[in-house]
C-alpha positions as CSV (number, residue, x, y, z in Angstrom):
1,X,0.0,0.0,0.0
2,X,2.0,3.2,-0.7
3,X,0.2,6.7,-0.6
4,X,1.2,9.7,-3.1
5,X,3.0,12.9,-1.3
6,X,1.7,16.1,-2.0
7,X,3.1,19.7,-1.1
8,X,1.4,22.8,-1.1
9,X,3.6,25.6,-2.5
10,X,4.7,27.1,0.6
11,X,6.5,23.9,1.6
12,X,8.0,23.8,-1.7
13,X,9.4,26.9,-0.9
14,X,10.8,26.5,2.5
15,X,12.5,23.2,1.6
16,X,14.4,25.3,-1.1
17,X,15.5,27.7,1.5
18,X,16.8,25.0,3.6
19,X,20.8,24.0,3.2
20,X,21.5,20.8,0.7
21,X,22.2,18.5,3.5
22,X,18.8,19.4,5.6
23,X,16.9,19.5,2.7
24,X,18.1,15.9,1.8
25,X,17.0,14.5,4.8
26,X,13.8,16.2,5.1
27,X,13.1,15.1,1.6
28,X,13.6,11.8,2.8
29,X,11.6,12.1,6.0
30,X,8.5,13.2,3.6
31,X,9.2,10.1,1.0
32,X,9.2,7.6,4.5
33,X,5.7,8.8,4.4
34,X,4.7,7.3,1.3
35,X,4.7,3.6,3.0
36,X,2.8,4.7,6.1
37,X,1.8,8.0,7.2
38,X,0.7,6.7,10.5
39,X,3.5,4.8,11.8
40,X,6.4,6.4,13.8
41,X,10.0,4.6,12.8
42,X,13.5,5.4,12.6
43,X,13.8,8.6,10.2
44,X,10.5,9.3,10.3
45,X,8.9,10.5,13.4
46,X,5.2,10.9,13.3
47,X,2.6,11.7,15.7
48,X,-0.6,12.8,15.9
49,X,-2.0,16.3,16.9
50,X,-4.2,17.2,19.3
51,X,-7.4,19.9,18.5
52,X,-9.9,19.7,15.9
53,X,-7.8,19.7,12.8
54,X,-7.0,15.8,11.8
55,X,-3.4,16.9,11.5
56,X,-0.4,14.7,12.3
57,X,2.9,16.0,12.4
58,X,6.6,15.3,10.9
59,X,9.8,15.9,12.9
60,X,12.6,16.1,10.8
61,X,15.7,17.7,12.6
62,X,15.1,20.8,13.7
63,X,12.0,21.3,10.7
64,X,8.3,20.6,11.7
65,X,5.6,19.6,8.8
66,X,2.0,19.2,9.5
67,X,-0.1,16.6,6.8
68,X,-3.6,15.3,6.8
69,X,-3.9,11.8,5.3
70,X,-7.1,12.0,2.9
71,X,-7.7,8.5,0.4
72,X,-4.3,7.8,-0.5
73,X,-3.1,11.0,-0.3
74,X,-0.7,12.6,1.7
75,X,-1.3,16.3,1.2
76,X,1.4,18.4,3.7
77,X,0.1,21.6,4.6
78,X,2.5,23.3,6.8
79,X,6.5,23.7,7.5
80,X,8.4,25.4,10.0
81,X,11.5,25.5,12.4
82,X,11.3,23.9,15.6
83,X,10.2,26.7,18.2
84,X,7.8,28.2,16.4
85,X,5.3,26.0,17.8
86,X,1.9,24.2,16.8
């Protein structure tokens, strides 16, 4: 079962300001989450988010990306730096 990755623009763009080597790894955070958005494993640490948006969240070093899971679709909505907060 493998689900299809999807960016909004705005992610686009902060992965392109990020240096080669954290871009790489964030870039292959988001790919672990073509196999299975849900589960939490080495290199790709997932968990869900509390509130009323179904959002679940990405760590990746020190960058944050927020998804919702809809069919087979992974559609990430949101990326940020560590310390900005939820």
């Amino acid at each position: 079962m493998s689900y299809s990755v999807l960016l909004h623009p705005d992610v686009a763009r902060y992965l392109d300001s990020l240096p080669a080597r954290e871009r790489k790894r964030c870039y292959s955070g988001l790919k672990g989450l073509e196999e299975d958005p849900y589960l939490p494993r080495s290199g790709c640490d997932v968990k869900k988010m509390r509130g009323a948006r179904p959002y679940s969240g990405l760590r990746v070093g020190k960058s944050r990306f927020l998804y919702v899971v809809s069919g087979r679709e992974v559609l990430v909505e949101e990326a940020f730096e560590r310390g900005r907060g939820y």
